[in-house]
C-alpha angles and dihedrals in degrees: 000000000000093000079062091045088054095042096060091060096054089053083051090058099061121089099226087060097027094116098039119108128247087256094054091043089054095057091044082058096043090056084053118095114205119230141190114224121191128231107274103027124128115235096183132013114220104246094010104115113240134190104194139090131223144208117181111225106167129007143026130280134183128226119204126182108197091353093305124111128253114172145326126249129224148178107315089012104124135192144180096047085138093062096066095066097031131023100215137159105285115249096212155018121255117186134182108241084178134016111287148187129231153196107211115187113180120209088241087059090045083049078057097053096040090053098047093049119019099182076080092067097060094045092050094053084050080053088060106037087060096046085057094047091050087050102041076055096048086055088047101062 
């Protein structure tokens, strides 16, 4: 019960989920399949296209960009939000540097969710109107 809890705080915090209701999180999580991932895996390949969604809930990943490092992931670091609404080429590597636990939510399962509760669509399109604001601001200043 508590990882859940958690775990919807950590959906909430992403941009892309930050209006929806706890309701409408708890389906989203419901709808996430936790998965344990071993030291040394890749999530996620730079320019491979990729459809799913991921919250770290235990564990440490890397991100590289080329072959250089460009951050390290967490617990309640999240990445591949982007690939639930377009399956583009990734635009970077994430690998797992421990063992790690994970929340996977693939954009068939989000289908799933769009479909069962629409009033998740339009808050996810506020989501990302204001992802693209922050970040037409960020390149402003």
């Amino acid at each position: 019960m508590k990882r859940r809890d958690q775990h919807l705080d950590q959906l909430r915090a992403v941009p892309l989920f930050s209006l929806c209701s706890k309701a409408e999180l708890r389906l989203i999580s419901a709808h996430s399949m936790l998965t344990l991932i071993p030291a040394g895996k890749v999530l996620v390949r730079e320019q491979q296209h990729g459809d799913e969604f991921f919250v770290v809930a235990l564990g440490e990943a890397e991100v590289t960009r080329n072959g250089v490092f460009v951050n390290k992931l967490g617990p309640g670091s999240y990445f591949g939000e982007l690939a639930l609404l377009d399956p583009a080429p990734r635009d970077a590597t994430v690998t797992a540097i421990t063992d790690m636990e994970i929340y996977r939510l693939t954009s068939s399962e989000f289908s799933t969710v769009l479909i069962e509760v629409p009033s998740v669509t339009r808050k996810v399109l506020r989501g990302m109107a204001k992802r693209l604001r922050q970040f037409d601001l960020d390149q402003a200043t």
